[in-house]
MIVO-219738 format. One record per residue (C-alpha): x, y, z; residue in one letter; residue number from 1. Coordinates in Angstrom, 1 decimal. Last residue first. Layout:
residues N
       px       py       pz   code   pos
        X        Y        Z      A   NUM
...
end
This chain:
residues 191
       px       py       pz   code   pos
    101.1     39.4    138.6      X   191
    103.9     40.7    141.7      X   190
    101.2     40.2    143.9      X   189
    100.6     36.7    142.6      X   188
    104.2     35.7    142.5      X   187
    105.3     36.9    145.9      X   186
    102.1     35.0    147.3      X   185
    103.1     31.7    145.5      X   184
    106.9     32.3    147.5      X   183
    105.2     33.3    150.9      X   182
    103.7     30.0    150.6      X   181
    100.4     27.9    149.7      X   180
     99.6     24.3    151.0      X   179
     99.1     21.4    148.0      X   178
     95.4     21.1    146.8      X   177
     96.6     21.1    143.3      X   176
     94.7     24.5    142.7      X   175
     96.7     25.9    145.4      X   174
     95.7     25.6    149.0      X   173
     94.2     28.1    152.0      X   172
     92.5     26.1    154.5      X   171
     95.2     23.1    154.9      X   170
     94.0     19.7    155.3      X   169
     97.4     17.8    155.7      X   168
     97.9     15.0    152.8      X   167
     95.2     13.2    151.4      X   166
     93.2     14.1    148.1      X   165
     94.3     16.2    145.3      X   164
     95.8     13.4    143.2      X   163
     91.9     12.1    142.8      X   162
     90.9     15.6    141.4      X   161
     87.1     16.1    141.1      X   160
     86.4     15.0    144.7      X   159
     89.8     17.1    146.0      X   158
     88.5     20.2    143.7      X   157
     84.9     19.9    145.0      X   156
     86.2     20.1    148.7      X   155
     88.1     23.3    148.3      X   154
     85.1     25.2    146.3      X   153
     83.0     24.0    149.5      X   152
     86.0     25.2    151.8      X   151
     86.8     28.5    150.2      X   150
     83.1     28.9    150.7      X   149
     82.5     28.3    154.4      X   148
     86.2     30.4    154.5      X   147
     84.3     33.7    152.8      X   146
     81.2     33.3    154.7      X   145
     83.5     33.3    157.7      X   144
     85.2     36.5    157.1      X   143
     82.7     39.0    157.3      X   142
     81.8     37.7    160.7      X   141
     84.6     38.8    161.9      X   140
     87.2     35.7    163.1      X   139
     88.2     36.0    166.8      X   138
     91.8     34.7    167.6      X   137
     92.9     31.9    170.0      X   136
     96.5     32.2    170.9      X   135
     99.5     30.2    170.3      X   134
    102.0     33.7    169.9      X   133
    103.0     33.6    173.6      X   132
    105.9     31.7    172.8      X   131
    106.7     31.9    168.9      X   130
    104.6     29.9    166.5      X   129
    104.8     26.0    166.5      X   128
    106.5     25.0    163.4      X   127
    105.5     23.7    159.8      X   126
    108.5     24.0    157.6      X   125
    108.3     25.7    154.3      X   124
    111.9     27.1    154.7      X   123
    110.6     30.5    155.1      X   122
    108.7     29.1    158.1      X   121
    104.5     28.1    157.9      X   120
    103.1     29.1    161.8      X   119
    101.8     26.4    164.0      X   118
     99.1     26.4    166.6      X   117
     96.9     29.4    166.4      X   116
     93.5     28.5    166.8      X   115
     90.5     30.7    165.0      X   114
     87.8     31.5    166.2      X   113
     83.8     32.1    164.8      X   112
     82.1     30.6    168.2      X   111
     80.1     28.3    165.9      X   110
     82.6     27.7    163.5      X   109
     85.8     26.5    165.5      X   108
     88.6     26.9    163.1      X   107
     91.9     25.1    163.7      X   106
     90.9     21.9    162.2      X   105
     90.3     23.2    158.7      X   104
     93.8     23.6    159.2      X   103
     95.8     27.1    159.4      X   102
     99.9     27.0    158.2      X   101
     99.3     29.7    155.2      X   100
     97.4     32.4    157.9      X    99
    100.1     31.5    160.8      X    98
    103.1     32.3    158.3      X    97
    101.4     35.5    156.9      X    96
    100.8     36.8    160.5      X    95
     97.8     37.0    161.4      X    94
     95.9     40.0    162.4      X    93
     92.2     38.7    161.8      X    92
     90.7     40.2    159.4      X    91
     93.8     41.6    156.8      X    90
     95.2     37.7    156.7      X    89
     91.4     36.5    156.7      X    88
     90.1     39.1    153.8      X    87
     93.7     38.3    151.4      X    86
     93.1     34.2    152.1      X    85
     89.4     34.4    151.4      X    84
     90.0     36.3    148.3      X    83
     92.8     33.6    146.9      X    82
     91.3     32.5    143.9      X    81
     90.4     36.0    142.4      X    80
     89.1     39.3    143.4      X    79
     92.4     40.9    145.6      X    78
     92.3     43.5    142.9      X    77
     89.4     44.8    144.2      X    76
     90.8     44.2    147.6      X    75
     93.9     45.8    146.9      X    74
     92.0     49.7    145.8      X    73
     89.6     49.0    148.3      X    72
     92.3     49.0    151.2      X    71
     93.8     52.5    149.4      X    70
     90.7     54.1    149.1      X    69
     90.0     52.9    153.0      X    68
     93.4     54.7    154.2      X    67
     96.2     51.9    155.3      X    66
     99.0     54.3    153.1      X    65
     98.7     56.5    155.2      X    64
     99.5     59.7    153.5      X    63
     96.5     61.9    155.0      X    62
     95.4     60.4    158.5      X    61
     93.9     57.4    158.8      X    60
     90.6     57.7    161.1      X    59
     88.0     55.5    158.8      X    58
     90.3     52.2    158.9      X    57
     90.2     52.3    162.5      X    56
     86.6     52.5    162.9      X    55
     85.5     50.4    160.3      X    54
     87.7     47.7    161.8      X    53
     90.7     47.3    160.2      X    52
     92.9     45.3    162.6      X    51
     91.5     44.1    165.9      X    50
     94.3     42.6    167.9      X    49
     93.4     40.9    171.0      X    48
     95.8     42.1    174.1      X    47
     98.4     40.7    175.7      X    46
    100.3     42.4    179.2      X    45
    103.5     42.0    180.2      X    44
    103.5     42.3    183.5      X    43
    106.7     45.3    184.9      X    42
    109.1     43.7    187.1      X    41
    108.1     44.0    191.3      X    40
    111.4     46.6    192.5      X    39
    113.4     44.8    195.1      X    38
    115.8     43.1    192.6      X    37
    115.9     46.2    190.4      X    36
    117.8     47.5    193.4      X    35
    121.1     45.6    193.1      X    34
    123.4     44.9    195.8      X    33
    126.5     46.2    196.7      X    32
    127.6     48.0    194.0      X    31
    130.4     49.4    191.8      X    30
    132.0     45.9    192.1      X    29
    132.4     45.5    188.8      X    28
    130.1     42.2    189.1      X    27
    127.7     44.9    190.8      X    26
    127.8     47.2    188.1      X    25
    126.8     44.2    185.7      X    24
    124.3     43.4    187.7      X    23
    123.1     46.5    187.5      X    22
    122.8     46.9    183.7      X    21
    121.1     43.6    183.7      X    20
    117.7     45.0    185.8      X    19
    118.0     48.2    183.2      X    18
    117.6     46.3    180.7      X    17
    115.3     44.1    182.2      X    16
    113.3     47.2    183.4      X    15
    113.1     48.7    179.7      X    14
    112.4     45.0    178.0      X    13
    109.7     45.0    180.8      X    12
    108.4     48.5    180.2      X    11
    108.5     48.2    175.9      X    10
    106.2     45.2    176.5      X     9
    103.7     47.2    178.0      X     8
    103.0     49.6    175.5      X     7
    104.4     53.4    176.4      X     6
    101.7     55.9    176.7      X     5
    104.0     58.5    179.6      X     4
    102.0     56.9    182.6      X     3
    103.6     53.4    181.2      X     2
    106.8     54.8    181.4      X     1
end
């Protein structure tokens, strides 16, 4: 399977499958042993995403709705409050729940990474993000202008605003310095 293109992932879940189907033959009493359990199981192997590079964005085919016109197209309309958060999310690969749950803290500036170490859940509930998901993630260097400035204009709001200080020190916040959700984003795509 792997010869044949297929991701790595898809060749474990294949094997356990088939790894289970056996045992089940074997609890029927269709056979004496299974073989999966001499055969070595698949790795699993993890890569670094890199989504819209130059590179990928340029070799969309006709339809694709990921095509640079299209890309432009929302990032022109992207131009408002919430810039940074639209540039990280399509930069770095995140989920929506892992961009919305960052901390200042989670961002190492001088190697230009990111920590994953929580994701934001429907329910607004700060968790850890799934196994193998806590991962250390390269920011372009497009991006980081963008968060050095998000966190200037984020600063001057809380020294402004008394009621916007304390609490967790999310990177992306509303204009009351309280976290953003998958509920604010609804509404501003939606505006």
């Amino acid at each position: 399977m792997t010869d044949a293109g297929y991701a790595s992932r898809t060749v474990r879940a294949a094997f356990d499958t088939l790894h289970q189907a056996l045992d089940t033959a074997m609890q029927w009493n269709l056979l004496t042993q299974n073989p999966a359990d001499w055969a070595e199981p698949p790795r699993v192997i993890y890569r670094d995403k890199h989504p819209l590079t130059q590179a990928a964005s340029e070799s969309t085919t006709e339809g694709d709705t990921s095509s640079p016109n299209t890309l432009q197209a929302f990032l022109d309309a992207a131009q408002d409050a919430q810039y940074a958060f639209w540039i990280t999310l399509l930069g770095t690969g995140l989920r929506l729940g892992e961009v919305l749950a960052l901390f200042w803290g989670d961002i190492d500036w001088e190697c230009h990474r990111l920590v994953v170490q929580r994701t934001l859940s429907p329910l607004e509930m700060l968790r850890p993000p799934k196994v193998h998901s806590q991962r250390s993630v390269a920011i372009p260097a497009t991006v980081i202008p963008l968060l050095e400035e998000n966190r200037i204009a984020q600063r001057a709001l809380q020294t402004r605003t008394p009621a916007c200080q304390g609490g967790p020190d999310y990177v992306f916040t509303t204009r009351t310095s309280r976290p953003l959700s998958a509920e604010t984003f609804g509404a501003t795509c939606a505006a």
